[in-house]
C-alpha positions in Angstrom: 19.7 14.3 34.8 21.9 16.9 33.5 25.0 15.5 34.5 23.5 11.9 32.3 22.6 14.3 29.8 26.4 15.6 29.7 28.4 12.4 29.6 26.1 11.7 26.8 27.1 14.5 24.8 30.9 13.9 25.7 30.5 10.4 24.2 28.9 11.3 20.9 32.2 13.6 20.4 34.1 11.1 21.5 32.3 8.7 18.8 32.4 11.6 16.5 36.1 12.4 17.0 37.8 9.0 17.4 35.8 6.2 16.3 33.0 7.4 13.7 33.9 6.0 10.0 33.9 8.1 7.2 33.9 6.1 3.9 31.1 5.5 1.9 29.7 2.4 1.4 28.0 0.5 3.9 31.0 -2.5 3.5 34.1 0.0 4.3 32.1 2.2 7.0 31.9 -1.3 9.0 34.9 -2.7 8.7 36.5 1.3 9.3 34.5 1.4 12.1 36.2 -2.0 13.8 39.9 -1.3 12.5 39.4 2.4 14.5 37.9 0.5 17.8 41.1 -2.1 17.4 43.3 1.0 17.8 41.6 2.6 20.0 41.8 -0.2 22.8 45.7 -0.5 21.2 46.4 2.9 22.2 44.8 2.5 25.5 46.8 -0.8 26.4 50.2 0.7 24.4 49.8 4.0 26.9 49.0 1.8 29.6 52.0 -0.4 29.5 54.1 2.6 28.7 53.0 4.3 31.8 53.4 0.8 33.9 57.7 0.5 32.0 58.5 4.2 33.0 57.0 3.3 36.7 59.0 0.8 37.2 61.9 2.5 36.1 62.4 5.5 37.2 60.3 5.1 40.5 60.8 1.5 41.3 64.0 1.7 40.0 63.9 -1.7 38.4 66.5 -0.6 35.5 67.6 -3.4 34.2 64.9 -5.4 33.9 63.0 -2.7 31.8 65.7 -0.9 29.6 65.2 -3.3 27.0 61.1 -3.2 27.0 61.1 1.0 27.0 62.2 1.8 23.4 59.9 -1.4 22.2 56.9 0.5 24.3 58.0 3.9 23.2 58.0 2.6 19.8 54.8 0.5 19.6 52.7 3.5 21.2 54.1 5.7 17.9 52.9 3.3 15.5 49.9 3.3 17.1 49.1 6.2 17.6 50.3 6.7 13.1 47.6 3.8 12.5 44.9 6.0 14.5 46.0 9.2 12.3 46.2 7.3 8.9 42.4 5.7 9.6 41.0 9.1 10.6 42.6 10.6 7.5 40.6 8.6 5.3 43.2 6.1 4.8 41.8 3.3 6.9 42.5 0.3 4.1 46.3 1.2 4.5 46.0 1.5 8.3 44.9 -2.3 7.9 47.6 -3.7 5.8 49.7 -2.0 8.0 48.5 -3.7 11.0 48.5 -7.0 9.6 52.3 -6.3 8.9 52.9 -5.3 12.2 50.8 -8.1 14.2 53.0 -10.7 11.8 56.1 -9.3 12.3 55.6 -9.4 16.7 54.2 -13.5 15.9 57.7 -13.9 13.7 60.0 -12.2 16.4 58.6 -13.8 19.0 58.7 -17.0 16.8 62.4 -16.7 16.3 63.2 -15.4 19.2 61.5 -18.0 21.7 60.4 -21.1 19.6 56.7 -21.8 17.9 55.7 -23.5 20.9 55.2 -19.9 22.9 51.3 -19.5 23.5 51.8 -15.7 22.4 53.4 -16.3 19.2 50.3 -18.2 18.3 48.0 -16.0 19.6 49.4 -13.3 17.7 49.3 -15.3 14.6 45.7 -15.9 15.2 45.4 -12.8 15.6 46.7 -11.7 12.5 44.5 -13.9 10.4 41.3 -13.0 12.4 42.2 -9.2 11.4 42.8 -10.0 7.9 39.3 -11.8 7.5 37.2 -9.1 9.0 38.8 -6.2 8.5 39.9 -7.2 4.8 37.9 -10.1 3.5 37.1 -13.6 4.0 39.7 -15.1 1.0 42.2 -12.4 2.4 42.1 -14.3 5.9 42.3 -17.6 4.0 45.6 -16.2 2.6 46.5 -15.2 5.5 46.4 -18.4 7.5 48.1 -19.9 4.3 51.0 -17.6 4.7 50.9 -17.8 8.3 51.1 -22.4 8.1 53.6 -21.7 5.5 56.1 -19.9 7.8 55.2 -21.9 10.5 56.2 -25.4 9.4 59.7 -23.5 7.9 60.4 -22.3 11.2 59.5 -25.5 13.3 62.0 -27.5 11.0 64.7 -25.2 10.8 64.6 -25.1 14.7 63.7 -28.8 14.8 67.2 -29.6 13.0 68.5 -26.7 15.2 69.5 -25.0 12.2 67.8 -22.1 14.3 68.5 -21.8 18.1 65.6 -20.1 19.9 65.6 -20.0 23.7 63.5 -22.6 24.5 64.9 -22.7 28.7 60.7 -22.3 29.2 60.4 -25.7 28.0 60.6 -29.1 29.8 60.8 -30.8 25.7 62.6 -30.4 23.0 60.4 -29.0 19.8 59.1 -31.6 17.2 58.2 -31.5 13.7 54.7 -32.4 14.8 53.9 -29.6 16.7 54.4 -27.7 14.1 52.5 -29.2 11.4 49.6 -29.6 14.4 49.5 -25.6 15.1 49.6 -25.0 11.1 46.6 -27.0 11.3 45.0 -24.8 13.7 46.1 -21.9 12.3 44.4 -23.1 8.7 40.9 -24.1 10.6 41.0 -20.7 12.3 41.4 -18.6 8.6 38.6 -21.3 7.3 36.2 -20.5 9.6 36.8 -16.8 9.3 36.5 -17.0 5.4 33.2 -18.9 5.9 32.3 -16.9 8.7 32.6 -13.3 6.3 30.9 -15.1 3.4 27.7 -15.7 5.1 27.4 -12.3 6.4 28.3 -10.7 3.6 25.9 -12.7 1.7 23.1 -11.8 4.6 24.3 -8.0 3.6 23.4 -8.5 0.0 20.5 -10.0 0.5 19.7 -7.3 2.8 20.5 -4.7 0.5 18.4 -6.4 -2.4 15.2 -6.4 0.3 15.7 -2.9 1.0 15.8 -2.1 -2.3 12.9 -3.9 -3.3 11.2 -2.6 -0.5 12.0 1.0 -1.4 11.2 0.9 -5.0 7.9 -0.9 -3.6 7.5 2.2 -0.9 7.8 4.8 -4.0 5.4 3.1 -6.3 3.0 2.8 -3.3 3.4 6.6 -2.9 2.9 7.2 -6.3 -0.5 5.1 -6.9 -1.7 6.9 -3.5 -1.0 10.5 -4.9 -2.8 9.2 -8.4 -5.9 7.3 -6.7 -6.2 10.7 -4.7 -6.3 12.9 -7.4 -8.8 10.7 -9.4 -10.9 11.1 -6.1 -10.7 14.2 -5.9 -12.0 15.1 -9.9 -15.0 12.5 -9.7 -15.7 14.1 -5.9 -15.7 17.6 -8.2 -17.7 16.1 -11.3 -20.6 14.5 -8.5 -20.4 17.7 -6.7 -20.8 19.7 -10.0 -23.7 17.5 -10.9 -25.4 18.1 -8.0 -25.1 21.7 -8.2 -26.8 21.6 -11.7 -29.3 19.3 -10.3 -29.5 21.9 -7.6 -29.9 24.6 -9.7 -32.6 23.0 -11.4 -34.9 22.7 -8.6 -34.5 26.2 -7.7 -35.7 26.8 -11.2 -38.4 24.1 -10.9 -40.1 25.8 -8.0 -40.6 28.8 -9.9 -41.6 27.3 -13.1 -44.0 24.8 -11.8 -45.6 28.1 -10.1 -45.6 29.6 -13.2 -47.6 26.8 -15.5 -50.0 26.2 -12.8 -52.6 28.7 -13.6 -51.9 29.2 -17.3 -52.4 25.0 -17.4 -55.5 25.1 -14.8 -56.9 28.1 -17.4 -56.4 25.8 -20.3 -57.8 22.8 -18.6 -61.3 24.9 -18.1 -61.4 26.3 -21.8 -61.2 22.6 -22.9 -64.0 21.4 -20.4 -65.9 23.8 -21.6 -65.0 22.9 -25.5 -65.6 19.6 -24.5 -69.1 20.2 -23.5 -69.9 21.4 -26.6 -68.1 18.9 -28.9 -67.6 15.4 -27.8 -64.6 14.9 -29.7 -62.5 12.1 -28.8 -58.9 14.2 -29.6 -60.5 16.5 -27.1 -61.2 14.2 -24.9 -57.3 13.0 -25.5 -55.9 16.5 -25.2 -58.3 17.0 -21.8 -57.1 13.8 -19.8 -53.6 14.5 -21.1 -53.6 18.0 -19.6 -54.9 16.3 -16.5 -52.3 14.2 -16.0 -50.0 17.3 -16.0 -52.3 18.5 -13.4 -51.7 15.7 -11.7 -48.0 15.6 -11.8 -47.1 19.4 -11.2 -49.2 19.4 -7.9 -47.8 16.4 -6.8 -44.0 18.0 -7.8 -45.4 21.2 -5.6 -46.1 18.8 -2.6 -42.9 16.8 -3.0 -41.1 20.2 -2.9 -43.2 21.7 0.2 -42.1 17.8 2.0 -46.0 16.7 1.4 -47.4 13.7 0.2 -51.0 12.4 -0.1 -51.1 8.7 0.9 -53.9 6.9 0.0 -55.3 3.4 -1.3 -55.3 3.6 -5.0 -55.6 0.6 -7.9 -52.4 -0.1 -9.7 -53.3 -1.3 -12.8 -55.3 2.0 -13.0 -52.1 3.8 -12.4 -50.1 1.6 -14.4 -52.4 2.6 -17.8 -52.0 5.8 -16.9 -48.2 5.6 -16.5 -48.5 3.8 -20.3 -51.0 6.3 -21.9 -48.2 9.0 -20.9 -45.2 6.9 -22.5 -47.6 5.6 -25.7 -45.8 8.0 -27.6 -42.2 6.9 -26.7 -42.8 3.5 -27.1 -44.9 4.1 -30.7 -41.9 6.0 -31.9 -39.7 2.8 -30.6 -42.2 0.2 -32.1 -42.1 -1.5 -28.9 -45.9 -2.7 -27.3 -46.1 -2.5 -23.6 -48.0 -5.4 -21.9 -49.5 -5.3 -18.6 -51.0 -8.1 -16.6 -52.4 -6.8 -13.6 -55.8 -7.8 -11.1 -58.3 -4.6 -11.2 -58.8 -6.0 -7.0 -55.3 -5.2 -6.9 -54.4 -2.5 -4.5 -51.7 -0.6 -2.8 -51.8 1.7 0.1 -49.1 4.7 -0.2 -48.4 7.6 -2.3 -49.7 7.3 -5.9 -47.4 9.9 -7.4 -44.3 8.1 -6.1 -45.7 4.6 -7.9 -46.3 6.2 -11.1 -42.9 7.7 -10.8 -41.1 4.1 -9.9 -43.5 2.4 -13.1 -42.1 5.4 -15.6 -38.8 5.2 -15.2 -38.7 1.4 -15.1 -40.8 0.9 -17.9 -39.0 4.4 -20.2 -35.5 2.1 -19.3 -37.0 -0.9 -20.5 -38.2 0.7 -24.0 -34.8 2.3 -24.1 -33.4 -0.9 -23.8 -34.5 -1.6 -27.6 -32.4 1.3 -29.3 -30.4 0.1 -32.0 -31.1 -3.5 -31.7 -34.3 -3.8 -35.0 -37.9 -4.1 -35.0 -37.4 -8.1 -34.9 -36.4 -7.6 -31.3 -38.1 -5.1 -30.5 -41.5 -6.5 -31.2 -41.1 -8.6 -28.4 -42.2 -5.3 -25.9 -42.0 -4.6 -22.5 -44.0 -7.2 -20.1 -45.8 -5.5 -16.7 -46.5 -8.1 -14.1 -48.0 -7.3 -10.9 -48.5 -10.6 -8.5 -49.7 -10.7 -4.9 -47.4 -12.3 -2.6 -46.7 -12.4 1.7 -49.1 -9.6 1.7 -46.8 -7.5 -0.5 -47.0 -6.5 -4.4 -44.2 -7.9 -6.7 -44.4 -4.9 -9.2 -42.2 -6.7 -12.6 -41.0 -4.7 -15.6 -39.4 -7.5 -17.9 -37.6 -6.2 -21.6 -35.3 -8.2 -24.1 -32.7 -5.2 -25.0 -29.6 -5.3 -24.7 -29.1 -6.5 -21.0 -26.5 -5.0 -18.4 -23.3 -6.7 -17.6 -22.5 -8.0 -14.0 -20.4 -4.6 -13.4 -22.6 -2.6 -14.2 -25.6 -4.3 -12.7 -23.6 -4.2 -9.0 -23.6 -0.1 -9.6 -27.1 0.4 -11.2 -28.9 1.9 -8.6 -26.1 4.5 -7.2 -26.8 8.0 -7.7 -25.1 9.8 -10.9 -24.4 6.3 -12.4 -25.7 5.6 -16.0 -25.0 3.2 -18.9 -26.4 5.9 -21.2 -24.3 8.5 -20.2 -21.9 8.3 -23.5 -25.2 8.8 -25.8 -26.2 11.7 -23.6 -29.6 10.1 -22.9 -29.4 9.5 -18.9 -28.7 11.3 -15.9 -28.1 9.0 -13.8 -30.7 9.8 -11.3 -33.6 7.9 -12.4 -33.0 4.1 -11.1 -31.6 5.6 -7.9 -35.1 7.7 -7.2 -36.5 4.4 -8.4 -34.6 2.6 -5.1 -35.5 5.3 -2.4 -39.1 5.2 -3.4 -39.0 1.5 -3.3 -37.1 1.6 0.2 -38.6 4.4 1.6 -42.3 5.2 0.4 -43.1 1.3 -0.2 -40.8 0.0 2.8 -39.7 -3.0 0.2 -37.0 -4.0 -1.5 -35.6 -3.9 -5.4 -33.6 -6.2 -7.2 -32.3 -6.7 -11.3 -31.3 -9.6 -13.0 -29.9 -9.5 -16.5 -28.0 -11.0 -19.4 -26.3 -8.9 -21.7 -28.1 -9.7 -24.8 -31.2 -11.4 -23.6 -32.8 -8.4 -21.1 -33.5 -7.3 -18.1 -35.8 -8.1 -15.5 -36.5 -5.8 -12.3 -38.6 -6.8 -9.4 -39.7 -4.5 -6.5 -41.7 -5.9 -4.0 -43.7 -3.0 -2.0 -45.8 -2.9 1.0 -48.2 -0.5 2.2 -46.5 2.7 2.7 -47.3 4.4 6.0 -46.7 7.8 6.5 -43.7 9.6 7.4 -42.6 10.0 11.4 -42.7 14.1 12.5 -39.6 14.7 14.2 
């Protein structure tokens, strides 16, 4: 493992140290990259053969048929080896053209020197217009292949009319115009297909580029909208848990001060039975029931605070006129009559408190409804139905206000969420205790329909309540 782990690192300075590009666009860094791989298998072959001439010279002793081919080595290992320095200097485009140049050169020699009908000579060519295509460009190569026919067909019919005299001993015919013409062709078909080839992928590369660009700017504008949405969770998480501090807050205070009333309230409730012995007069009377209804309400807070409740059959339309004797004054001062069409048989089995609480809030919403909207409308009230249906009561609280829209209807009964909140007349509280005393004292169900405009209409259908499991 250590050894792997060694080689590896030997590689990576190899790849740092030989072969690793260093301009800086993506286009140069590849076609760097290839042009330093080229030389490097160059070097490798150039050294190679070097190593093979000098072998067979001096050890073989083969003198004469290598003291030609020695200098050519010698010399084609030094280029080499000045392309390799000039492309790790930073000077890589030069290293190319002067690469081309040499690769053409070797095809022309060899063309002069042994007709264009050698296999080499056209190899090279090919070569040379392959090179110019990738490591250049794709009209470069076309160029290149241009050049490359050009010089082809001059040399073919100069040696044709044997104005040139190559040594053609290799061959068992003489060389023909055709050929030449024939292997221009080639030689064109080769630089078209490298043109077409580089077009397409460096159209692919564009498009690339364009899709990781669009992907990026889409990446940051994601990141941004996630850091915003955040922080907009994070101040309503602070404004509900700010709320519900004061709220809180409140009902620490509300323990005390419901401790507090009691007896001066209880005092004041005998002084007025007694009054009321004595005189028989109806505002008495008034005041008296009044005061007992705040009786009524602070023991049942006291209960709902000490986790009690007193569950019990009770009448709801007597509960409903009391629920509207309480609220005569709101709805007076809002010209708006409240009708109720309820059975006196009809009865409900659960915690009376927690009804009148669900009937006041829906029926205070319901003459809020009105505000600003005239007595015209307004004289058309507030309509209580109760029905008996499945064995359950369908308690109705029907106004003709102003209506909710279908947004806000979907988030009516969540907790801190009110469409009066900008007038500073809800809390935001009072629908959603209207929903868990539906759910949870009356196991039933609530539901609102409404058209801004034309009012509002909620239905809760309740069932006997039953008594809360001791765990």
């Amino acid at each position: 493992m250590r050894m792997l782990r060694r080689v590896k690192n030997i590689g990576l300075i190899a790849y740092e140290k030989m072969l690793q590009p260093k301009a800086d666009n993506e286009d140069s860094r590849r076609r760097e990259l290839i042009l330093n791989i080229m030389l490097a298998g160059l070097s490798v072959v150039s050294v190679a053969a070097l190593m093979a001439t000098l072998i067979y010279r001096f050890i073989i002793g083969n003198v004469a048929a290598h003291n030609s081919s020695l200098p050519v080595t010698i010399g084609f290992v030094i280029v080499v080896l000045a392309l390799w320095i000039l492309s790790r200097r930073g000077w890589h485009r030069i290293g190319v053209y002067a690469l081309l140049a040499l690769i053409w050169l070797g095809a022309i020699n060899l063309t002069l020197g042994w007709s264009i009908e050698l296999p080499q000579a056209e190899l090279t060519f090919t070569l040379g217009i392959v090179v110019a295509g990738v490591l250049i460009s794709g009209r470069v190569g076309l160029i290149a292949a241009s050049v490359t026919s050009a010089a082809v067909i001059i040399v073919g019919n100069l040696q044709a009319s044997s104005t040139l005299d190559p040594s053609v001993d290799w061959l068992k015919q003489s060389v023909r115009t055709g050929d030449a013409v024939g292997y221009a062709a080639v030689f064109m078909v080769v630089g078209l297909v490298s043109w077409l080839a580089n077009r397409e992928i460096d159209k692919s590369l564009r498009r690339a580029r364009t899709s990781e660009s669009a992907l990026k700017h889409e990446r940051d504008t994601l990141e941004f909208r996630v850091v915003e949405r955040t922080k907009e969770l994070e101040r309503t998480q602070l404004q509900r848990m700010l709320e519900m501090q004061r709220f809180a807050e409140f009902g620490r205070f509300s323990a005390g001060f419901l401790h507090d009333v009691a007896n001066p309230l209880t005092a004041a409730s005998l002084n007025l039975q007694q009054l009321g012995e004595e005189s028989r007069s109806q505002v008495l009377q008034d005041v008296q029931r009044s005061i007992g209804h705040l009786e009524r309400y602070i023991e049942a807070a006291r209960k709902q605070l000490q986790n009690e409740s007193e569950l019990k059959a009770f009448p709801v339309g007597d509960e409903l006129q009391q629920v509207v004797a309480i609220l005569a004054l709101k709805a007076q001062c809002a010209d708006v009559p409240i009708t109720i069409k309820c059975s006196r048989r009809q009865r409900l089995f659960g915690d009376p408190v927690k009804f009148s609480q669900l009937a006041a809030n829906l029926i205070a919403n319901a003459i809020e409804a009105y505000a600003g909207l005239g007595a015209k409308r307004s004289n058309q009230g507030v309509l209580v139905t109760v029905l008996r249906k499945d064995r359950a009561a369908l308690l109705s609280v029907r106004d003709y206000g102003v209506g909710i829209t279908d947004s806000a209807a979907a988030e009516i009964f969540s907790p801190f969420y009110s469409t009066k909140q900008a007038s500073g007349r809800g809390t935001g509280i009072g629908l959603s205790m209207v929903k868990q005393i539906v759910e949870k004292d009356f196991n039933g169900s609530i539901t609102v329909v409404s058209n801004p405009n034309d009012g509002t209409q909620f239905v809760a259908r309740l069932h006997d309540g039953t008594k809360p499991t001791t765990r």
